[in-house]
C-alpha positions in Angstrom: -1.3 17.6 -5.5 -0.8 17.0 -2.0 2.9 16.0 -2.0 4.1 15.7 1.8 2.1 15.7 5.5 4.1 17.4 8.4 2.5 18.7 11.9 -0.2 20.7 9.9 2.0 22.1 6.9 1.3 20.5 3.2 3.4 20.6 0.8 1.6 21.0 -2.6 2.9 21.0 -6.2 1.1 23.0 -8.4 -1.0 21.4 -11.7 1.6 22.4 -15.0 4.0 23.7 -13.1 7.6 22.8 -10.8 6.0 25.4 -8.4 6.1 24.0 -5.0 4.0 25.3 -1.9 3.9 25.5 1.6 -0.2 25.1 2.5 -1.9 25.0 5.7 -5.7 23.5 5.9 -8.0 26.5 5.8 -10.6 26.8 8.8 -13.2 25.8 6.6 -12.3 22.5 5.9 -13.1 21.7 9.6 -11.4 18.7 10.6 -10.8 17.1 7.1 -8.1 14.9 6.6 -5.8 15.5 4.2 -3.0 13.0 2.3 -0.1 12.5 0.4 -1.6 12.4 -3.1 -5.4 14.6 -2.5 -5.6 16.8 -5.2 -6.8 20.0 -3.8 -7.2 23.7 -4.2 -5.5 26.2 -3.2 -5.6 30.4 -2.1 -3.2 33.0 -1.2 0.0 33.1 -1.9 1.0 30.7 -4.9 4.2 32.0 -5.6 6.8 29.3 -3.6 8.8 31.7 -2.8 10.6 31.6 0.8 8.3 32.2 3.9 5.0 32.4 2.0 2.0 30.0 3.2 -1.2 29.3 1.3 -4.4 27.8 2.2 -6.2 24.9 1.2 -9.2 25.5 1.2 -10.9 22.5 -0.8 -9.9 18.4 -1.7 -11.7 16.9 -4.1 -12.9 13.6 -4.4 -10.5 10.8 -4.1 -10.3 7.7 -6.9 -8.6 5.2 -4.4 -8.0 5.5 -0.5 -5.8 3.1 1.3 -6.3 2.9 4.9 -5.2 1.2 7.4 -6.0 1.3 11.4 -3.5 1.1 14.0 -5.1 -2.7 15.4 -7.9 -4.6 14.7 -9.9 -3.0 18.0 -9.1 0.3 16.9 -11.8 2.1 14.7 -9.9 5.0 14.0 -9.2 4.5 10.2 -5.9 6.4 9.3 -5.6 7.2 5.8 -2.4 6.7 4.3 -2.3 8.0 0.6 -5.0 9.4 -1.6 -5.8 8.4 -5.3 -2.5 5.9 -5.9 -3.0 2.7 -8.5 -0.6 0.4 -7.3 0.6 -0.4 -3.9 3.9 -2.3 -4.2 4.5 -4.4 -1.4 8.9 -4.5 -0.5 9.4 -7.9 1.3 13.0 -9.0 1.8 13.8 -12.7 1.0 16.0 -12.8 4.2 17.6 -10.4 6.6 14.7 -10.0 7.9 12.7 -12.7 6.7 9.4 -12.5 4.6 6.3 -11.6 7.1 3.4 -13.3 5.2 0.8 -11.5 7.4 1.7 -7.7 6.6 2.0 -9.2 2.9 -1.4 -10.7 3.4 -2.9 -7.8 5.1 -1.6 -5.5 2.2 -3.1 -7.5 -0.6 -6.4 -6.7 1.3 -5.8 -3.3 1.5 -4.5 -2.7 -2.0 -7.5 -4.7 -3.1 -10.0 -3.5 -1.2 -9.3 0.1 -2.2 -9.5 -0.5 -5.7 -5.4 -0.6 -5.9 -3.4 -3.2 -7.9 -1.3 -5.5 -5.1 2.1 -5.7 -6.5 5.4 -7.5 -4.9 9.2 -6.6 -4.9 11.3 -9.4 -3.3 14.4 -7.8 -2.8 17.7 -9.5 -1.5 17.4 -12.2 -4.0 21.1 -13.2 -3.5 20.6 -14.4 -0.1 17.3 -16.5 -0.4 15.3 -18.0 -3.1 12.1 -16.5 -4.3 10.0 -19.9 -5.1 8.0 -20.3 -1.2 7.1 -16.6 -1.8 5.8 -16.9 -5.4 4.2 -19.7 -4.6 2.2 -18.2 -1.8 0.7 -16.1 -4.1 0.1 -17.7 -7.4 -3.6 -18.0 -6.6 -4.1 -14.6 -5.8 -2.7 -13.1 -9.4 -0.7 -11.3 -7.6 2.6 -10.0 -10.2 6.6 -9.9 -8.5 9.2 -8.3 -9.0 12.2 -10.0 -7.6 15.6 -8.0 -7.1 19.3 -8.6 -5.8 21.6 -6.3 -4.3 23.1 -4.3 -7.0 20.5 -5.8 -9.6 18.8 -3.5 -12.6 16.3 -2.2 -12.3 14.4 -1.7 -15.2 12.2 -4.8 -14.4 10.4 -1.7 -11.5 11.1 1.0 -13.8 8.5 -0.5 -16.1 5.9 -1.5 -12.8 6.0 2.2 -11.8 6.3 3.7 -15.2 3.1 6.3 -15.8 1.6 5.0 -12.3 1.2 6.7 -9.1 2.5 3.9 -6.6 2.7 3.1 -3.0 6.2 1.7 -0.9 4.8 -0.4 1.9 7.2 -2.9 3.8 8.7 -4.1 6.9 12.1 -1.2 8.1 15.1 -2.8 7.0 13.7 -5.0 3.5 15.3 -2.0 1.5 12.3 0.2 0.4 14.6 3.4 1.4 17.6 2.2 -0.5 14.9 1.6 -3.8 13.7 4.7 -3.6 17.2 6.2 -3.7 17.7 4.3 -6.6 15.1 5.2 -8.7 15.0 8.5 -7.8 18.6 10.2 -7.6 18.7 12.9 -5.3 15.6 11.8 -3.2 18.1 11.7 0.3 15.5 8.9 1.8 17.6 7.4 5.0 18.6 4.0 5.2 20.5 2.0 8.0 21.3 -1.2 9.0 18.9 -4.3 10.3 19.3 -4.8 13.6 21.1 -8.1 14.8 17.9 -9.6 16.1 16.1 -9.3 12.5 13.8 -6.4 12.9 14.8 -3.3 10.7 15.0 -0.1 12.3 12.3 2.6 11.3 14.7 4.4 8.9 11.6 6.9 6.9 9.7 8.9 9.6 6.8 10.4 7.1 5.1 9.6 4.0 6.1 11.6 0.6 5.5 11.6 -2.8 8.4 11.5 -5.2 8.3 12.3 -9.2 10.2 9.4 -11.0 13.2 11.0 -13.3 12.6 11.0 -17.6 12.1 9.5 -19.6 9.5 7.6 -16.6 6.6 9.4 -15.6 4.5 8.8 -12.5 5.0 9.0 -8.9 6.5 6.7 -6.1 5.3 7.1 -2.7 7.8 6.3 0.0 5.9 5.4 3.7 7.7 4.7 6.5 8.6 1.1 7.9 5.0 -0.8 9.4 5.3 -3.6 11.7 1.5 -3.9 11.6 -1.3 -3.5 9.6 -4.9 -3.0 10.9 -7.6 -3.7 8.9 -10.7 -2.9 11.2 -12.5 -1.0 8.6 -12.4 -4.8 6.4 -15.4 -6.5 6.2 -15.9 -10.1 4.5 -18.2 -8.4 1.8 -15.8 -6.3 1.2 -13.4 -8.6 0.3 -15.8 -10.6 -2.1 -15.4 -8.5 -5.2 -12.4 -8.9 -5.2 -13.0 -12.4 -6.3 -15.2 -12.4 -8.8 -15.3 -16.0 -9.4 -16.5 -16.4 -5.6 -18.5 -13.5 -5.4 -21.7 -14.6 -7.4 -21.3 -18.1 -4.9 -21.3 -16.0 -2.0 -24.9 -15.0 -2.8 -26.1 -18.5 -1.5 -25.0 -17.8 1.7 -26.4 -16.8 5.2 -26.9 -12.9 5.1 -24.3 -12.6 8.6 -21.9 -15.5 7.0 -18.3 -14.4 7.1 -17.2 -17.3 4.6 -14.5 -19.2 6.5 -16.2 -22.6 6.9 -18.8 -24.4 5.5 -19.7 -25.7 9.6 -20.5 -22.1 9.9 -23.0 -22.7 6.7 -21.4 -20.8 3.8 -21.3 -21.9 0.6 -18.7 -21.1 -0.8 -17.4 -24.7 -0.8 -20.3 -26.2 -2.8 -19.8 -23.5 -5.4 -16.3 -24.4 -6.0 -17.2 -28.0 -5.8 -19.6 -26.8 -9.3 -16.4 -26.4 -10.6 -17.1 -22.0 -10.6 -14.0 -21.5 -8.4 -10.6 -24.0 -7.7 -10.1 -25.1 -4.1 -7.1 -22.9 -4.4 -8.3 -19.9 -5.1 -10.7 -20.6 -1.7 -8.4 -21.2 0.5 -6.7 -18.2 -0.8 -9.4 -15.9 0.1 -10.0 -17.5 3.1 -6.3 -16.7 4.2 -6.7 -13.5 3.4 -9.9 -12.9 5.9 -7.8 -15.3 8.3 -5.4 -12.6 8.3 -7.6 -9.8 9.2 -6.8 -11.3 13.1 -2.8 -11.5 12.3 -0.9 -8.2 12.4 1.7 -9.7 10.9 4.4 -10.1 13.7 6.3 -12.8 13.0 
């Protein structure tokens, strides 16, 4: 497994073994893009020891692939990790405050890459939790919500036997989690800036085992400010919501579902009592936010 990404060196852990590898991409793969998380296969010199390189030379197919793009114009779709079941999204309760765009605009990644959207609130002793958990009650989506200095065996048992994703604002903590659940991990944290940005603290994506008696990986990414989400497309945001999805088949073949003046309708099936009005306007917010980046 593809463990780490850095200017054309992988590092790679061995299957059944603590043998780790320094791997470069093997002509052949051409201009395949590789990922924290690919499971791949490797040639040459497997031994780990100091100074040797091997070759990738093949990745296999992928379970999950969250993506993201670096703005809505662009159509350059980076891929983030490879093959992850959760993405836990790290959102401060203050200092800085909650961004509900890049939250909005993960839950559509995590969902429409097959991953389970998860939330960590951290800094629970300086805001209440409530506005947050309210927001997104009609999207199922679970929380986690965390103080400074608080267990944490509430995300011990999220992450336990998963392989999961850190995504999050610089400065809402992620860094200082990661440290935490893993002891010797050496991820940099700093201060938030006096104006209520964090600083970008983590400079590359890695993969991290979690200690015994857990199993499963966490995957700490560096600090976003935005999320692009070009590669998004109403439909594939629809089966997501199953309870919509069978509605949506009533509408115009081009309809992007965000009004019923446009002529979807989506409204009359939740009027038929298939869907709430709650859980519509929720999806609609979610494809709203495909034009938000998430800057406050």
């Amino acid at each position: 497994m593809v463990l780490s990404v850095d200017r054309g060196r992988y590092g790679v852990l061995l299957d059944d073994s603590d043998v780790h590898l320094v791997t470069m991409r093997a002509r052949e793969l051409g201009r395949t893009a590789l990922a924290v998380g690919d499971h791949v296969e490797v040639i040459g010199d497997v031994t780990g020891q100091l100074d040797t390189i091997a070759r990738i030379v093949r990745v296999f197919e992928r379970d999950t692939v969250l993506r993201r793009t670096a703005d809505d114009n662009d159509p350059y779709e980076r891929v983030i990790v490879a093959n992850a079941q959760q993405l836990l999204i790290v959102t401060a309760l203050a200092d800085p405050p909650p961004r509900y765009g890049l939250i909005d605009r993960c839950v559509v990644a995590a969902l429409t890459a097959g991953m389970e959207p998860i939330l960590l609130l951290t800094k629970a002793d300086l805001a209440p939790p409530d506005e947050v958990l309210a927001n997104y009650r009609e999207l199922d989506v679970p929380a986690v919500v965390i103080g400074r200095g608080a267990d944490l065996a509430a995300v011990r048992t999220v992450l336990d036997a998963k392989m999961t994703v850190l995504v999050g604002h610089s400065g809402v903590g992620k860094s200082t989690l990661v440290n935490a659940l893993v002891p010797g991990a050496g991820r940099s944290t700093g201060m938030v800036s006096g104006i209520g940005r964090g600083r970008h603290i983590s400079t590359s994506a890695i993969a991290l085992a979690l200690p015994a008696p857990l199993r499963g990986w966490v995957i700490d990414t560096p600090g976003v400010r935005s999320f692009g989400l070009a590669h998004v497309t109403a439909q594939d945001m629809l089966w997501a919501f199953p309870d919509l999805e069978d509605g949506a088949v009533q509408c115009p073949g081009s309809c992007e579902h965000l009004a019923s003046l446009d002529g979807c309708r989506l409204d009359f099936w939740v009027a038929e009592g298939h869907s709430s009005p709650a859980r519509l306007a929720a999806f609609r917010r979610l494809l709203f936010s495909r034009g938000d980046l998430g800057e406050p």
